[in-house]
N, C-alpha and C positions, 0 to 999 in steps of 0.2 A: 849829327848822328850817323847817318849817310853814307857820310866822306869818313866817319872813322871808323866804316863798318869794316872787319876783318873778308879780304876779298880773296875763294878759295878758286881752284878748279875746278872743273865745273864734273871733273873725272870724280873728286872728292867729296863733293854736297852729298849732303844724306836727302833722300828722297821726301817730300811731305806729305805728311799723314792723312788718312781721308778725311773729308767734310773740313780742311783745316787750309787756310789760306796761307802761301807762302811768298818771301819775297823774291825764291829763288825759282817759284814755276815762269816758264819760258810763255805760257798764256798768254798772260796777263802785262800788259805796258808799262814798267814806271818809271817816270825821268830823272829819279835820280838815283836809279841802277847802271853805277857804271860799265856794269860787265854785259847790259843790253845790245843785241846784234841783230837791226832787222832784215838782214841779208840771211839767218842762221836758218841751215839746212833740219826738213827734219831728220833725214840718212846719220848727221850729225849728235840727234838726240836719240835716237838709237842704239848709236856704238856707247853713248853715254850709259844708255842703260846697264848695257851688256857690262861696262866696266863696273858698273855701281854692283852687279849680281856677285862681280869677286870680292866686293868689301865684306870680309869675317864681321863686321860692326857691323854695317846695313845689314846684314843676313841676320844676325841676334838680333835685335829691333826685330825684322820683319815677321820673324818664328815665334815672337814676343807677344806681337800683335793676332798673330794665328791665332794663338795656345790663345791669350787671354778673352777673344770673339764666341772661341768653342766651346771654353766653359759657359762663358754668358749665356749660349743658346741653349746648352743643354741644362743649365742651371731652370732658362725660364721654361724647357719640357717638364723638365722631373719634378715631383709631387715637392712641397716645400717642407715635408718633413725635416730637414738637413740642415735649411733656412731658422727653425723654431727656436723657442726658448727651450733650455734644459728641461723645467718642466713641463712642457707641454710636448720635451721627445720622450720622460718618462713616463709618460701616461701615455704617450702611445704602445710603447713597449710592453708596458704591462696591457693595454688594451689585447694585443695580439699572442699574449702569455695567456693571459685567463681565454679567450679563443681556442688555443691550440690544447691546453691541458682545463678543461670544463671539470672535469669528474675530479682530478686531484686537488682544483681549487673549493670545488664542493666539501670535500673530503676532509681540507683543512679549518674551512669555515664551522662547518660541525664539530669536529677538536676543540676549538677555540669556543665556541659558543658552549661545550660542555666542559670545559677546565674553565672556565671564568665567569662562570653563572652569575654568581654573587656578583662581581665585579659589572659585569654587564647591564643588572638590574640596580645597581647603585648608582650607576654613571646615567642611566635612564633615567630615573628619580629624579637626582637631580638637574639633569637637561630639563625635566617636567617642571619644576617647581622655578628655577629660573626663568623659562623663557613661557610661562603659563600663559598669559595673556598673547604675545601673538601667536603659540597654536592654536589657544581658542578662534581668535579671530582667523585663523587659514583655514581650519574647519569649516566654518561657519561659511567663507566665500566656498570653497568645496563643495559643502554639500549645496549652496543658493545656484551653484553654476553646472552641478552633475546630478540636479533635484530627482530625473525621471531616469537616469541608470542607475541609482541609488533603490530608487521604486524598482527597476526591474529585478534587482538584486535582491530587495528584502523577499519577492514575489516569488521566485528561484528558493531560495532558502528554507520559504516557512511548505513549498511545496516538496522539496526534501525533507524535510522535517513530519509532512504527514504522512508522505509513502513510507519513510522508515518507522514510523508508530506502528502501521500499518504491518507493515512486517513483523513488527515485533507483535504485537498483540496478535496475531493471526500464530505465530509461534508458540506463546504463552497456553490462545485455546487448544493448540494441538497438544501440548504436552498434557494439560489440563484432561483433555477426552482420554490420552494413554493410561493416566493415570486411574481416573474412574474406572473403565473395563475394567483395570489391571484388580481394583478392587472389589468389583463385581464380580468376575472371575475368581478373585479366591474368597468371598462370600459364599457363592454357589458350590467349591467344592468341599467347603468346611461342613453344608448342611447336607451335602449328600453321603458323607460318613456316618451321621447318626450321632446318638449319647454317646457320649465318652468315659470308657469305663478303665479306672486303675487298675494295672495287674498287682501291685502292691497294698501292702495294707497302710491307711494313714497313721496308724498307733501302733508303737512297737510293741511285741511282745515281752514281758518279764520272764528271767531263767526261773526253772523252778527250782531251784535252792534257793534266790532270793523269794519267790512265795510261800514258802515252808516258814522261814526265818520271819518274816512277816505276819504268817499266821499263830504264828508262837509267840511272838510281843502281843497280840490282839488279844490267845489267851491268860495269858500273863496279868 
């Protein structure tokens, strides 16, 4: 294998890659490299270099290996958005969508929820009647795991609920008292006018041709 390896210049060898063992590094000893010289100057592996820096091919290679190291590293800085699944780059996108535009996603949600009312409470329905049994049961852990925020909430509530009675009945006797004066008040100015006397008469008057005419059928 050895003897019919292809034996170059040593101006020609491509350089070997890091962490990669080669049979052409001048290091390392092996006896059945013919082209070994242990008399070989380093001055010598030097100029070597310098020539290798003019090969158009070693220099692609080496640019090769640049480019592909500096994505790597900047690959493992940057967030792994770029890395993800399609889905899970559209969900970010729209994550930083409904962020940026809050009020117009609002905006649309109430649209949709008032164009598709019906729609919305039939699709509910039936989500309810399908899957009845495990929301009963995620209720049930819910409420067994959130017992005393549950408590403080109902406690919150029914005390909102007495301050606004409160309010309102407290509203009810005001209008209630406005009302009474108002009625006591015009009680009292109706009795300080006195009898009330018609300026007209309640019984009309008859012409008197028609009581002539009448009195003349009666003697008749």
């Amino acid at each position: 294998m050895f003897a019919e390896r292809e034996l170059r210049p040593r101006s020609q060898r491509r350089r070997p890659l890091e962490n990669q063992e080669s049979d052409d590094d001048d290091d390392d000893y092996d006896p059945h490299d013919d082209d070994y010289d242990p008399h070989d100057d380093d001055a010598d592996d030097d100029a070597d270099d310098d020539a290798d820096a003019d090969d158009p091919e070693l220099t692609d290679l080496r640019a090769t290996q640049v480019r592909n190291m500096t994505q790597k590293a900047c690959a493992a800085e940057a967030p792994t958005c770029h890395l993800a699944t399609p889905r899970a780059r559209r969900a970010e996108a729209q994550k930083r969508y409904r962020a940026r535009h809050r009020e117009c996603v609002a905006e649309a949600k109430k649209r949709y929820r008032e164009q598709h009312r019906v729609h919305i409470a039939e699709a509910r329905r039936r989500y309810w009647e399908n899957n009845r049994e495990r929301l009963l049961a995620r209720q049930q852990r819910y409420r067994e795991n959130h017992r005393e925020q549950l408590r403080e909430k109902e406690r919150q509530r029914y005390a909102r609920l007495r301050e606004a009675q409160a309010v309102l009945l407290r509203e009810k006797n005001r209008i209630r008292r406005i009302r009474f004066r108002e009625k006591k008040r015009t009680a009292k100015k109706w009795k300080s006018l006195g009898p009330l006397t018609l300026g007209i008469p309640l019984v009309r008057e008859a012409h008197p041709e028609l009581l002539r005419e009448k009195k003349k059928k009666m003697r008749n």
